[in-house]
Structure formats: structure tokens, C-alpha cells
N, C-alpha and C positions, 0 to 999 in steps of 0.2 A: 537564584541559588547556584552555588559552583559547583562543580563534579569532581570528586579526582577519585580515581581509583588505581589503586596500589598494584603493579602487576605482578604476579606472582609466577613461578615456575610454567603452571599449567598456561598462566595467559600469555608467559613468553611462549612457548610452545605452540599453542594457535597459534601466536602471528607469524610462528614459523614456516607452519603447514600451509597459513595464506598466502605466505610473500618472501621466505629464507629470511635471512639477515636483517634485522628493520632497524634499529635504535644506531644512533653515532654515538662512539666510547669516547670520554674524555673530553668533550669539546669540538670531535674531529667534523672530518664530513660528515652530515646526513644523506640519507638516501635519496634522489629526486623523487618526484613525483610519479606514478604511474611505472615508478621501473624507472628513469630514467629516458624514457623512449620519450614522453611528452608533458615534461613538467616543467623545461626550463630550465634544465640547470642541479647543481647539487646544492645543497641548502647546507652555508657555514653557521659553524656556531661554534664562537670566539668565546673560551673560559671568561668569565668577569667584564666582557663586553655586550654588547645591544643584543649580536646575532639577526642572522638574515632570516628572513620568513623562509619559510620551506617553497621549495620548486620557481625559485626566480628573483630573490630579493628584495629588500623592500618588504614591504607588509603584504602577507597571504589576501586574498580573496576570500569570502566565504564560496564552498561550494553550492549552497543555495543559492548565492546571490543576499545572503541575510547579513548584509554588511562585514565588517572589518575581522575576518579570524586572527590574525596574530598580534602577540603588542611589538611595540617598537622598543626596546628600551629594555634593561635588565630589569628585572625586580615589575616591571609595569603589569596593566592588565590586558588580558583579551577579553575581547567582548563578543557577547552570545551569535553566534552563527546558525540560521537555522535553527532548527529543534533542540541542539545541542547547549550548554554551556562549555567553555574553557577560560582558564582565568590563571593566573600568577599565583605563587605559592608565595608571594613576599619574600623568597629568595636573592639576595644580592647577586647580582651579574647573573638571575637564570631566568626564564621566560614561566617554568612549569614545574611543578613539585616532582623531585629525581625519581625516574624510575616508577613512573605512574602511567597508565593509557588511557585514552583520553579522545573525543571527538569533536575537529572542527568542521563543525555542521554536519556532512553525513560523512565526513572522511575519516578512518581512524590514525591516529597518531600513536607515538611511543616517547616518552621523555628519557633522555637516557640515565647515568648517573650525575651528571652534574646538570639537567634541566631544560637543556637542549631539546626539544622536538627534531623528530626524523620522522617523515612523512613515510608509510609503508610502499615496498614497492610492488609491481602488480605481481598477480598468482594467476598462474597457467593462463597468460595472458589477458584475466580480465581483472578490474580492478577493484580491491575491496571496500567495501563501503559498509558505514554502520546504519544497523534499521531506523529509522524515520523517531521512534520514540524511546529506541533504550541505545544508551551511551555506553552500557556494560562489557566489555569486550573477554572479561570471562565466563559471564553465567549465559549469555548465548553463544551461538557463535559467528563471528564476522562472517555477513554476505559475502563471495566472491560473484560478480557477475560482469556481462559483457557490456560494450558500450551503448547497447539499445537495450537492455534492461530496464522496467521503467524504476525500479528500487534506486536507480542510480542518477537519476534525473527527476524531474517531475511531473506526474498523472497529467491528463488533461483535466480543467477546470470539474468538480465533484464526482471523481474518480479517485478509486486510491489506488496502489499496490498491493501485488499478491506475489510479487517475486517475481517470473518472468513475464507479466501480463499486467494492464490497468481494469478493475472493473470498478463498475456504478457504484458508488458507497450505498444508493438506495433502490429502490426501483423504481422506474420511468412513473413518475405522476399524472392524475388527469390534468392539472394544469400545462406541465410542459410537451405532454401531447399534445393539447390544444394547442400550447404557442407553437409547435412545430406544424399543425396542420396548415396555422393563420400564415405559414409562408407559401401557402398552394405548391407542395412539392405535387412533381407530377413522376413516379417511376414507370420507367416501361412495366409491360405486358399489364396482366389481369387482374393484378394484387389489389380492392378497394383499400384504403388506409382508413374511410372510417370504423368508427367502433361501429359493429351490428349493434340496430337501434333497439331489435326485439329484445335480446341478451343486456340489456342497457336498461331494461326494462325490471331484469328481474327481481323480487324482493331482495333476493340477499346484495343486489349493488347498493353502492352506497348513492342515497339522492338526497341528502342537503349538504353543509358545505364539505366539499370531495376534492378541492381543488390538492391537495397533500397525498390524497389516498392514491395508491396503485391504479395505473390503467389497466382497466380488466376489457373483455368482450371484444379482442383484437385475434386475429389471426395469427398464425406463426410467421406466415409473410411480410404482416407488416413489420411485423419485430424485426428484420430482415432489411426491409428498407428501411426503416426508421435509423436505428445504428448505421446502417451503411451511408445514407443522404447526410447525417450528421458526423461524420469524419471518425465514426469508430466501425464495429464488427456485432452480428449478434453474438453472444456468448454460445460457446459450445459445451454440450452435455459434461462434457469433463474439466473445464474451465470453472461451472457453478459449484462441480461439487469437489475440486478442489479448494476453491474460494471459503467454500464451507469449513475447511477443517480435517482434522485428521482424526477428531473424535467422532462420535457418532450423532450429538450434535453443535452448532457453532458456538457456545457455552462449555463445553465439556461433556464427560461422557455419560453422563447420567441425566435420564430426562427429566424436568421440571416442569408443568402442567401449566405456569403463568408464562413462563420466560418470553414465549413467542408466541402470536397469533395464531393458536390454533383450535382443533374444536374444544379443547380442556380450558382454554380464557375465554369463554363462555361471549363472544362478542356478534358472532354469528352472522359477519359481515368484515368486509376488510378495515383496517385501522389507517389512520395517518404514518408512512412510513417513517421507519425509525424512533417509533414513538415505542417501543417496547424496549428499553436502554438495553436489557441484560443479552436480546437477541442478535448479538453482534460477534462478528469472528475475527479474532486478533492472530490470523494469519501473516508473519512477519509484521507485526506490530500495525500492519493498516486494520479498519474497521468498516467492515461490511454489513450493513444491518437487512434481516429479515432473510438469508441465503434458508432460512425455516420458518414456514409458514409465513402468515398474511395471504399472499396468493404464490402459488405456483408458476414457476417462470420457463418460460420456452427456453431450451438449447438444441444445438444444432445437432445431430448425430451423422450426418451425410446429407447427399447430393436429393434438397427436397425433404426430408426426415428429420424427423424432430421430435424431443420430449419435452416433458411437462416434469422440474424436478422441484422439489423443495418442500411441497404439501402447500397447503392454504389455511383458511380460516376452519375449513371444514376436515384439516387432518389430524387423526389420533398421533400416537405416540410413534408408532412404526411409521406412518406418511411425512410425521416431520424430521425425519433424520436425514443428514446430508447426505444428498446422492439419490432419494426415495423418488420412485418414478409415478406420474401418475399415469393409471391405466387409460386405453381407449381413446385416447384426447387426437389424434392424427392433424395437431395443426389447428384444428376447428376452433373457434372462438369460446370462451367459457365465462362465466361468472368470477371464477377461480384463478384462472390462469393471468400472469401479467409478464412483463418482461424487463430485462435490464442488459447493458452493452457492456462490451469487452474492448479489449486492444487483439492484437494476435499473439501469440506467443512469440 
């Protein structure tokens, strides 16, 4: 399906405040890319002819890498980049319906009056980009971020964005613990990495098939190496419950007793992660499942120190709200507790 959205006063105005001047009047120059600094070039667009892709000629690149962003040809189509659509308005001699905004792949674009694309150029030197699942460039508002943002690039493999950080879309499973043990990592000092066998024991883990469910019965150290040996970070206390939300919990701000694993879904034991759909936080359009309840996950608070935030299987209403700490835990291995990795900020 195709997108266009019709820009208005307000949406000129943001693209204002992200980048000055965006759209080419008349046919003229477009803006380069990035500002100009690193796109390539200005991007022509000839009244009633083909017109040059934006920021170097020739047909655009998807910023994803999701094939072909611009068409060649007046009137032609583009075709889907990324999570986006863009496509021709069937306009003779124009690329894009006049005067509409518009994204190819996570880039946002401006069409001017006569249909020309003008690539925005950057805002207080970082570059704007549209979130991952909404093409809207006036009911949110455009990203601006820097060149190691990961909104601007892409997560590492099951990881999403949260703006300036990548975190675990789930939490660390007993499966992929186990394939990360079957590599014999060996970290310095005293940290064991296995799960305590007694807390592995206890009724509320889960003991038939668990390969999905949260790793529970780990220390806060392992969490620690585990992220660190596999090319990320453990999540810091302010990272999770950012991740969470800005409501109180990652759903909105009213609590609901099924939404997420806790002791009101009545399961009394951890779940398959991400198996509770509605338990997900659409923090800049990515999707974090369980940042409430299921189990409780370590973040870092300083040098050694560490909390337990989220709640678990076994938290009320106040335990599962974003940011909710759980008491007494110093790291120690829990039934309850599990973990999941971050990027740095």
C-alpha cells in the first residue's frame, strides 16, 4: 500500500525546526543529503523531466539497504524501502504527489510544489530520520539523532531501538543461555556462569519444555558477562525503565491484570517470552516485550550494584510498573529474576 501524506503548515514547520529550508520550489535545487556535508551532491529536479534521485544522481539507495528508493523516470514508481512505502502520484513529469512528506526507508523527504523530492538536511548537526514503523512526519515527531544512534542504523540481530540505545526485544531465554554456555566462555575472576542448580530446582521454575522461557537462577554477574562476552552491555537500571515507557506501565497508564505476567495472570511460574502480545512498549515505535513482569531483570546501578526492576510472575500491581524495584535481591540468584542486554547509550 502507498503512503502520502499531505503536508501542512504544522508539518512544514517541524521540518523546519529539524533541518531550516527542506523542499526545492519550482523544479529548482533540492537540498543534499545530510546538509550537504555528506550526500553527494544537490539533487536536480528538471520541471517535466526524469529528475535526479536526491544526494548524488541516479536512483537513491534505500537507507536500509531495502532496495531501490527513487523511480527513474517522471510519472514512474518507487518502490518500498525499508519499512516505508513511497510511490508516484501518477503525475506527469513528477516523481511524488506535490507537496506531500513522505519516507524513503527511514529518511524523511519533502515533495515540493511541482513533486520533486528534497531530501532534508541535517538539524544541529545530526541527521533526521523517521521511526522504524510510522512514516507520519506530523502526528509524531521526526527523530533527530547522531550518527551512532542506533534509530538511525540497525539494532544488532533481536534487538530493537529505544532512541539512543539497542535493547533485547525479549529476555535472555534458557535456550540461548545454554547455546552461549555450549561455547565454554571462560570470564576472568570468580563469576560461575552456571544457573544455581538448587534455585533451578525450585517449584516455581519452570521444568518441562523451558527452552523460550526466561533464564532465571543467574546471578547479576553473569548477566554481566553474558552481554559483555557476546558483543553488547548489561542493561543499566535506567536503561530498563526507560525502555519501559513513560507511562506507568509499558501498555499505558492504567494497569490491567492479564496484560503481563504477573501475580493477577494467575500462572505462578514464568511464561514463554513475548508470549503475553499486549506486554510490549512501543517506545519510538520498537517493541520490547515483558520490560513488566514474567521475571525481574538485573540492571546495573554502579561499580558492582545492581537492581532487580520490572517485577515477575509473582508481582501485584505496584511491582509491575516501570522502574518498580525489587527489594533485598544484592545480585543473588532468584527464581524471579532474569536478565536482558543493552547497547551503551
Amino acid at each position: 500500500m502507498r503512503r502520502y501524506l499531505t503536508v501542512t503548515l504544522a508539518g512544514l514547520a517541524l521540518a523546519a525546526a529539524c533541518g531550516g529550508s527542506n523542499a526545492a520550489k519550482d523544479g529548482g535545487l533540492g537540498a543534499a543529503p545530510n546538509g550537504g556535508s555528506d550526500g553527494g551532491g544537490a539533487a536536480a529536479a528538471e520541471p517535466g523531466g526524469s529528475g535526479a534521485a536526491p544526494g548524488g544522481g541516479g536512483t537513491a539507495p534505500a537507507p536500509d539497504g531495502g532496495g531501490t528508493a527513487g523511480a527513474t523516470g517522471g510519472g514512474g514508481t518507487a518502490g518500498q524501502t525499508g519499512q516505508c512505502e513511497t510511490g508516484s502520484a501518477g503525475t506527469a513529469g513528477s516523481f511524488f504527489t506535490p507537496n506531500t512528506a513522505f519516507c524513503q526507508g527511514r529518511t524523511p523527504m519533502i515533495a515540493d510544489v511541482k513533486g520533486f523530492p528534497a531530501q532534508k538536511p541535517k538539524c544541529s548537526g545530526a541527521t533526521p530520520y523517521c521511526t522504524v514503523v510510522d512514516c507520519d512526519a506530523t502526528t509524531d515527531p521526526l527523530f533527530c539523532c547522531g550518527g551512532k544512534t542506533p534509530i538511525c542504523q540497525s539494532c544488532p540481530q533481536g534487538m530493537v531501538s529505544v532512541g539512543t540505545y539497542c535493547i533485547d526485544q525479549f529476555e535472555v531465554t534458557r535456550a540461548g543461555f545454554a547455546a552461549f554456555l555450549a561455547t565454554n566462555p571462560a570470564p576472568p575472576g570468580s563469576c560461575s556462569l552456571a544457573p544455581d542448580a538448587d534455585c533451578m530446582k525450585h517449584p516455581e521454575v519452570c521444568q518441562g519444555d523451558c527452552d523460550q522461557h526466561p533464564q532465571v537462577c543467574v546471578p547479576a554477574c553473569v548477566a554481566f558477562w553474558f552481554c559483555s562476552l557476546t558483543g553488547k552491555q548489561e542493561c543499566t537500571a535506567e536503561q530498563l525503565a526507560s525502555a519501559c515507557g513513560t507511562s506507568s506501565y509499558p501498555y499505558g497508564a492504567t494497569y490491567e491484570p492479564t496484560a503481563c505476567n504477573g501475580v493477577d495472570a494467575g500462572k505462578a511460574t514464568t511464561a514463554p517470552v513475548g508470549s503475553f502480545a499486549k506486554c510490549a512498549s512501543s517506545a519510538l515505535g520498537a517493541q520490547p516485550f515483558d520490560l513488566s513482569g514474567n521475571v525481574s531483570e538485573w540492571g546495573v546501578v554502579g561499580p558492582s550494584q545492581y537492581e532487580a526492576l520490572g517485577g515477575s510472575f509473582v508481582g501485584d500491581q505496584d511491582a509491575l510498573a516501570c522502574g518498580a524495584k525489587a527489594p533485598g535481591t544484592n545480585g543473588n540468584p532468584s527464581s524471579h529474576i532474569g536478565f536482558r542486554c543493552c547497547t551503551p547509550d
